[in-house]
Every structure is written in C-alpha cells, then in structure tokens.
N, C-alpha and C positions, 0 to 999 in steps of 0.2 A: 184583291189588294187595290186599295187606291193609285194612281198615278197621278195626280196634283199636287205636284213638290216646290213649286214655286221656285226660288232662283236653285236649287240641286240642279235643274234640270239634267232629269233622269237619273239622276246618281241614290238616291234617296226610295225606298219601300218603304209604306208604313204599311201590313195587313188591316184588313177591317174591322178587325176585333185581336184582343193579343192571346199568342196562339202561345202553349204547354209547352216546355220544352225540357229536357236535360242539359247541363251544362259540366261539360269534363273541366274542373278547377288547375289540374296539372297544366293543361294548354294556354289557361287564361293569366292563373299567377305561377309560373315557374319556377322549381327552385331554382337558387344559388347555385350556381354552376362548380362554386367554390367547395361547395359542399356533399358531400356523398355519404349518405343514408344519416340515419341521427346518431351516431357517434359523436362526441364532443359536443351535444345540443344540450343544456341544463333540464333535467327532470321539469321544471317549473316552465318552460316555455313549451317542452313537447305538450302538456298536459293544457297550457292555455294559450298557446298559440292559433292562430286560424289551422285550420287543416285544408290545407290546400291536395290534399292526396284524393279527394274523394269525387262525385258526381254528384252532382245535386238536381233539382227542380228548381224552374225560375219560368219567366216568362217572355217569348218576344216581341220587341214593339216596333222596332224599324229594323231595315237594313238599309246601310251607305256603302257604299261604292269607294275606294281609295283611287289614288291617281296612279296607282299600277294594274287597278284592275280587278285589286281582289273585294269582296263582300265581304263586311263584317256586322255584328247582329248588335242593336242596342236590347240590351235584356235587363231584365230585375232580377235578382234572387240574393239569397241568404249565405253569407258566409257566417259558420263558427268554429268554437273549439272541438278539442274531441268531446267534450262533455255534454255539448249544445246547447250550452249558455256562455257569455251574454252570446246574444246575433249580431249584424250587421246588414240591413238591407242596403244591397246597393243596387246603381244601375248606370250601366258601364258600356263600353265595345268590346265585345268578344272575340276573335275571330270565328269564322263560319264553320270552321274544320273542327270547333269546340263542343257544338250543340248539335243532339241529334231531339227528332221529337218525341214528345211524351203523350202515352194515353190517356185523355182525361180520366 
C-alpha cells in the first residue's frame, strides 16, 4: 500500500492496485427499521427494487480513517434488482465490518 496521502495525513490507504472484494449489502444500505420482513411491500417494488439482502463482488480502492477511529473502505460495485437488470455501478464508503476478500 502506498503511504503518500498528502494532507489525510495518515488517515487515508490507497493499496497499489485495487484489491477483490465481497461486499455484505445489509451492513452498507440497511433496511427500515420500520419495516419487518416484505409484508405490506407492493409485488412491483420487491421484484424491482435494489436487493440490498444479498453479497456481492466489488472492488477496493482506499481506506479512510474517521475521527473515532474506525476504517471505512471506498469500493465499486454493482447494485440490482432481483432480476439483475437495470444495475447501478456505484462507489461509495462501506464500513470495514462490511467487506470480506475475494479470490480472484
């Protein structure tokens, strides 16, 4: 990993190439707390809503530091429906407790 972060100082990781990862979608977008299981959820949003229920592949590209301490991961990856269209590439902060790695 590099260590040249310019004003981060030290707060900032970028590895040297962006490294495989899995990314748990439940830890990153949470449901509704208001909410419990799909009951009352319209056929038409279960079916094209994102699915945040599952694990996915993505990639890491930094870690930052927050001002309590903890690491969180800037990563890419793909959110979709249950169907797997359309996608959404995004790239986001994860927290660290989110992503475990993946074997190329």
């Amino acid at each position: 990993m590099t260590h040249k972060d310019g004003d981060w100082q030290g707060t900032q990781r970028r590895p040297d190439v962006p490294v495989p990862i899995w990314i748990k979608l439940a830890y990153v977008l949470p449901p509704s707390p208001r909410l419990r299981g799909l009951d009352g959820v319209p056929l038409r949003v279960r079916a094209a809503g994102i699915d945040i229920a599952k694990t996915v592949p993505g990639v890491l590209l930094a870690w930052h530091q927050t001002i309590t301490g903890d690491w969180w991961a800037l990563a890419t990856f793909e959110l979709t429906n249950r169907s797997r269209k359309p996608s959404l590439v995004v790239t986001q902060l994860v927290p660290a407790m989110s992503i475990r790695p993946r074997d190329t």
